[in-house]
DRENTORKOL-3810 file (N, C-alpha, C; in nm, 4 decimals):
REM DRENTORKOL-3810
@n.u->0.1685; n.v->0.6425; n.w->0.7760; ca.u->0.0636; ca.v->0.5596; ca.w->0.8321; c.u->0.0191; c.v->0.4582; c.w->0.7260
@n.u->0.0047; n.v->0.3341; n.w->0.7795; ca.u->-0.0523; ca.v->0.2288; ca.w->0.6514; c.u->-0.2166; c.v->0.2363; c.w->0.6862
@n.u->-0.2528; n.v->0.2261; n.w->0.5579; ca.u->-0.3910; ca.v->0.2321; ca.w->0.5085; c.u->-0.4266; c.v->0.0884; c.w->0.5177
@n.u->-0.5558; n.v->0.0885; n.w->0.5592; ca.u->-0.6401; ca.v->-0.0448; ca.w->0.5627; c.u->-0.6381; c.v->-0.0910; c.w->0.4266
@n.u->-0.6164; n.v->-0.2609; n.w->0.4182; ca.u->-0.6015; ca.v->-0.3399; ca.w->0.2683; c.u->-0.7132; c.v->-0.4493; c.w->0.2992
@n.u->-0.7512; n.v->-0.4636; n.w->0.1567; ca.u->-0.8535; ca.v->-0.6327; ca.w->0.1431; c.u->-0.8136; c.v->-0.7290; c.w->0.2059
@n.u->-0.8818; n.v->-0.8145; n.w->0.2538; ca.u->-0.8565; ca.v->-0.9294; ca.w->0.3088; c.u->-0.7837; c.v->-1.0341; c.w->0.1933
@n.u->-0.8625; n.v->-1.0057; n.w->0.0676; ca.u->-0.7781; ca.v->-1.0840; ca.w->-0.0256; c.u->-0.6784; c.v->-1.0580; c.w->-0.0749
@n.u->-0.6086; n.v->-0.8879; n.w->-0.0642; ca.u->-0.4786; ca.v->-0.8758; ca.w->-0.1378; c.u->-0.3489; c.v->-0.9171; c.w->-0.0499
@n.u->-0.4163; n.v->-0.8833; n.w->0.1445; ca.u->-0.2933; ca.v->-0.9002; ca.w->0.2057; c.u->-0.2587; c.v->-1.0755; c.w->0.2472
@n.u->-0.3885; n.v->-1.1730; n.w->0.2014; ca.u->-0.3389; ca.v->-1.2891; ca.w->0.2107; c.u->-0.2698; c.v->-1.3723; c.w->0.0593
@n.u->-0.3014; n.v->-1.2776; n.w->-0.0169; ca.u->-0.2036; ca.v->-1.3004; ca.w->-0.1346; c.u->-0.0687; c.v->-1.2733; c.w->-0.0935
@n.u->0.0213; n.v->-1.1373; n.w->-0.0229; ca.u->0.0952; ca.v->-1.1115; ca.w->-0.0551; c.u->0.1703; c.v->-1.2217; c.w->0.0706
@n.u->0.0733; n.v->-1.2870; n.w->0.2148; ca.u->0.1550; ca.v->-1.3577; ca.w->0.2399; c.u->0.1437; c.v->-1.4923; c.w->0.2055
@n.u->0.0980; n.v->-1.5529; n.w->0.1345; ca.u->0.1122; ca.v->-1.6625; ca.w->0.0476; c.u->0.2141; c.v->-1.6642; c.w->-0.0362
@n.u->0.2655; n.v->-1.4974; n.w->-0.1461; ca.u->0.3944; ca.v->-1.5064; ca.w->-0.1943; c.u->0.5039; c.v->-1.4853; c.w->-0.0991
@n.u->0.4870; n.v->-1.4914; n.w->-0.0148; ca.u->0.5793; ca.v->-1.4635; ca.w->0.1044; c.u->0.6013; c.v->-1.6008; c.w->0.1787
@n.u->0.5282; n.v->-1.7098; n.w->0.1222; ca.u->0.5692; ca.v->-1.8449; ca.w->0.2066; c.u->0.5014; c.v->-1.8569; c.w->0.3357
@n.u->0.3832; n.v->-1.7850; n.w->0.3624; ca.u->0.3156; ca.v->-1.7818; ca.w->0.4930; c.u->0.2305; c.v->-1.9233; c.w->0.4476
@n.u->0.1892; n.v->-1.9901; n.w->0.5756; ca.u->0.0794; ca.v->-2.0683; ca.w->0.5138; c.u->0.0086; c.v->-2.0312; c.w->0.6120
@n.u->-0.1506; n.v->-2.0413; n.w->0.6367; ca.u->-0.2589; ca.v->-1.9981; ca.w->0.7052; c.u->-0.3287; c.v->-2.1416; c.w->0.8074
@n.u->-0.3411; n.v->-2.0859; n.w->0.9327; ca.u->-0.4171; ca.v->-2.2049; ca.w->1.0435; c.u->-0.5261; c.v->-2.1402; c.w->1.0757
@n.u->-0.6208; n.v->-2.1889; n.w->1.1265; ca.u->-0.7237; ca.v->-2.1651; ca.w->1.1775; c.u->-0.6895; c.v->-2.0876; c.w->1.3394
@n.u->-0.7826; n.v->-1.9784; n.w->1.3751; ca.u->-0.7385; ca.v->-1.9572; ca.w->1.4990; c.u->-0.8589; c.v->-1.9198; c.w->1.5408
@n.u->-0.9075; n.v->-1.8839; n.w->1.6765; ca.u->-0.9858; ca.v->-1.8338; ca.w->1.7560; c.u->-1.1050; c.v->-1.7320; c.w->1.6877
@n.u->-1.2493; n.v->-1.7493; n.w->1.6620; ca.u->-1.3512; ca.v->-1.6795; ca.w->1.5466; c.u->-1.3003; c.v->-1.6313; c.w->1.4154
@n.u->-1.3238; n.v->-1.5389; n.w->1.3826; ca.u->-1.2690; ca.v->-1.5092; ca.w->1.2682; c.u->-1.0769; c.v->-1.4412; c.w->1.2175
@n.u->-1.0094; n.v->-1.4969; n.w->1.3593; ca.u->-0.8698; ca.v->-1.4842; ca.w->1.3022; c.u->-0.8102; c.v->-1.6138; c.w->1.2480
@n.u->-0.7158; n.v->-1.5563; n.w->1.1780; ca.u->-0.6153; ca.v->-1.6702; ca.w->1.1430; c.u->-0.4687; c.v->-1.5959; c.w->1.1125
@n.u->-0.4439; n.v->-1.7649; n.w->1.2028; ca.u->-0.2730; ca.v->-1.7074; ca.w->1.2436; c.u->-0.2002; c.v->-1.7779; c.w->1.1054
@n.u->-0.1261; n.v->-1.6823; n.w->1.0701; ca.u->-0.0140; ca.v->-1.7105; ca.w->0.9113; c.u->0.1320; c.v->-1.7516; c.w->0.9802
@n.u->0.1692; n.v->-1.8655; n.w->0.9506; ca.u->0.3471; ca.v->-1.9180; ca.w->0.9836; c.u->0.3937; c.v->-1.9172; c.w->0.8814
@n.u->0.5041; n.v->-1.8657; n.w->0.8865; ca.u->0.6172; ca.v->-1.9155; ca.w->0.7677; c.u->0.7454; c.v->-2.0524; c.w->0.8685
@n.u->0.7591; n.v->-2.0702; n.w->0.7364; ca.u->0.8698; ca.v->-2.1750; ca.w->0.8287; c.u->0.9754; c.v->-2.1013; c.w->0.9100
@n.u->0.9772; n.v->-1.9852; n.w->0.9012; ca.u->1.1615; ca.v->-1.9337; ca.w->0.9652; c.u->1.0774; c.v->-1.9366; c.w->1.1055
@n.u->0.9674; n.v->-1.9414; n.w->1.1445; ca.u->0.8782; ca.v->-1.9556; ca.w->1.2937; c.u->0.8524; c.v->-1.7846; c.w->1.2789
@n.u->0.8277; n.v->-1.7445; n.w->1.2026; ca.u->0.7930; ca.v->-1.5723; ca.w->1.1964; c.u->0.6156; c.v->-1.5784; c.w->1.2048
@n.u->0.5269; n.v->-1.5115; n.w->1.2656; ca.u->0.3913; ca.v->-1.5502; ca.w->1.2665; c.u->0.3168; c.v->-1.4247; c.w->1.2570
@n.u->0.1983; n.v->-1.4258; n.w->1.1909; ca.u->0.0924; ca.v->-1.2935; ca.w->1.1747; c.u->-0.0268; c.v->-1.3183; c.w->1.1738
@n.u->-0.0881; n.v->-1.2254; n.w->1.3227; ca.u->-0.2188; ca.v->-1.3010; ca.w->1.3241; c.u->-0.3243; c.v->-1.1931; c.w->1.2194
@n.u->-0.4003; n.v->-1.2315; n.w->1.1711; ca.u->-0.4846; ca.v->-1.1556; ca.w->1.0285; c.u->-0.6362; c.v->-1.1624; c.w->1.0903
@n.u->-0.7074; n.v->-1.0792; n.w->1.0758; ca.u->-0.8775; ca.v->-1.0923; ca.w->1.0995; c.u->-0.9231; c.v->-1.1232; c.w->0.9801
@n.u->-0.9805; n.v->-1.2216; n.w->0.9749; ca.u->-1.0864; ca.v->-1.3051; ca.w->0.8159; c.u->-1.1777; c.v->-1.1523; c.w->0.8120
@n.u->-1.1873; n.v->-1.0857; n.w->0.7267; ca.u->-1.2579; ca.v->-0.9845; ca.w->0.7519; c.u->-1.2329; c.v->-0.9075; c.w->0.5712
@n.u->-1.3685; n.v->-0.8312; n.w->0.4961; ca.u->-1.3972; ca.v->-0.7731; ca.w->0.3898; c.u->-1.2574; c.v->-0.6694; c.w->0.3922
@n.u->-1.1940; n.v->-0.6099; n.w->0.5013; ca.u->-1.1429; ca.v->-0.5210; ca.w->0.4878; c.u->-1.0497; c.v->-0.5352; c.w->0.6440
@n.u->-0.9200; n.v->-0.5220; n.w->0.6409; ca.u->-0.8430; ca.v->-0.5713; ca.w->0.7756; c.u->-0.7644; c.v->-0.4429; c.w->0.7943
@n.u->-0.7805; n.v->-0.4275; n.w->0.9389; ca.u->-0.7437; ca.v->-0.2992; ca.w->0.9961; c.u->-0.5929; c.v->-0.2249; c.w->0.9498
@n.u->-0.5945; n.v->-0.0720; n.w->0.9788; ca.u->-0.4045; ca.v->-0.0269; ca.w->0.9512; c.u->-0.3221; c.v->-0.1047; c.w->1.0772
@n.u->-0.4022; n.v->-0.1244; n.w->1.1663; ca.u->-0.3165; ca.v->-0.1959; ca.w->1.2690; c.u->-0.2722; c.v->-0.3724; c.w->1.2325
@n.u->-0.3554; n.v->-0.4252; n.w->1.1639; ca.u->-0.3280; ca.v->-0.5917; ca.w->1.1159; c.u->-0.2764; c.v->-0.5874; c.w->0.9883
@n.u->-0.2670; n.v->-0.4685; n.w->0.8968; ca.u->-0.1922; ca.v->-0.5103; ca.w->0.7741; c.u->-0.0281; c.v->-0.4295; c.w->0.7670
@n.u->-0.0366; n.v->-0.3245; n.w->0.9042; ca.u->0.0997; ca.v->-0.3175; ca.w->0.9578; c.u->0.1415; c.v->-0.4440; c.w->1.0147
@n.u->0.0738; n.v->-0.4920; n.w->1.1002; ca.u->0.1897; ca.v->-0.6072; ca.w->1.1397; c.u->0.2203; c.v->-0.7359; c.w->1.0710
@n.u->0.1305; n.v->-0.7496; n.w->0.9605; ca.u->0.1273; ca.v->-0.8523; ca.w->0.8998; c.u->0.2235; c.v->-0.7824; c.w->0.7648
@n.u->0.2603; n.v->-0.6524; n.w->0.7235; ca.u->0.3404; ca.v->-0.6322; ca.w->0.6313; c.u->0.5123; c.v->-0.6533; c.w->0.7172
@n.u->0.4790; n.v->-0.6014; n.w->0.8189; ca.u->0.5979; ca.v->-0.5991; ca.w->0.9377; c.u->0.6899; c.v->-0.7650; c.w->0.9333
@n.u->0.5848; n.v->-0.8492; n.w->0.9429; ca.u->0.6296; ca.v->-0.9780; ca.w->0.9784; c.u->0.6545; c.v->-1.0241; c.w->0.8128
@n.u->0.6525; n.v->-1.0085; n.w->0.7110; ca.u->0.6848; ca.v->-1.0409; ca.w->0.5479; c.u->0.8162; c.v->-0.9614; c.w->0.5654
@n.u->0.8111; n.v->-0.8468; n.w->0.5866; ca.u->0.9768; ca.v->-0.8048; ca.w->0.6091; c.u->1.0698; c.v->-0.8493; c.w->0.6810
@n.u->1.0365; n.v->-0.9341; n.w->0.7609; ca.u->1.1541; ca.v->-0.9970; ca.w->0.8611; c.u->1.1650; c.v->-1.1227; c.w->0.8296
@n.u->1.0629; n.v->-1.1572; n.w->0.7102; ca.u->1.1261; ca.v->-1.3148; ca.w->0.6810; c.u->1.2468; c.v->-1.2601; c.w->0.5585
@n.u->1.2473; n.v->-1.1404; n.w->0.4796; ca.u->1.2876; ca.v->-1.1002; ca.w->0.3730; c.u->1.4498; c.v->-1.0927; c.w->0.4441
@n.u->1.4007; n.v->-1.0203; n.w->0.5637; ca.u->1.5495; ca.v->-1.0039; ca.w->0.6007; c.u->1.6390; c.v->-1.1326; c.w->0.6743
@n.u->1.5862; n.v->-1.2271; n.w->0.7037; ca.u->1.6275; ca.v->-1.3189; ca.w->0.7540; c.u->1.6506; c.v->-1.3916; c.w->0.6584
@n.u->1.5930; n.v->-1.4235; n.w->0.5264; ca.u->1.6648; ca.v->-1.4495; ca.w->0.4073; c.u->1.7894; c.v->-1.4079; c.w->0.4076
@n.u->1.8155; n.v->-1.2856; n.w->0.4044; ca.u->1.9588; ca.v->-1.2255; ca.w->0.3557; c.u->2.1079; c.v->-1.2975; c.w->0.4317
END
């Protein structure tokens, strides 16, 4: 099970990941990378096991689409 992460460590890790960040609907924001891979994130002190699974989910499929 993934454990809830900071809002600031998991938009670090997709910034090294080539995500860049848009504005979206109250306090989300949707992250694109160029391969069109997307993760929507809650602006939030502390972001759920459910949003930093899918947002670790979607950094792995740009990794693998690299390959």
């Amino acid at each position: 099970m993934v454990k809830p992460m900071k809002y600031r460590e998991l938009a670090r890790l997709l910034k090294d990941a080539n995500f860049a960040p848009r504005p979206g609907k109250g306090d989300h924001e949707v992250w694109r990378h160029p391969s069109g891979i997307s993760a929507t994130v809650v602006r939030d002190a502390e972001c759920s096991p459910a949003v930093t699974r899918n947002a670790l989910k979607a950094i792995e499929q740009t990794k693998e689409a690299e390959r």
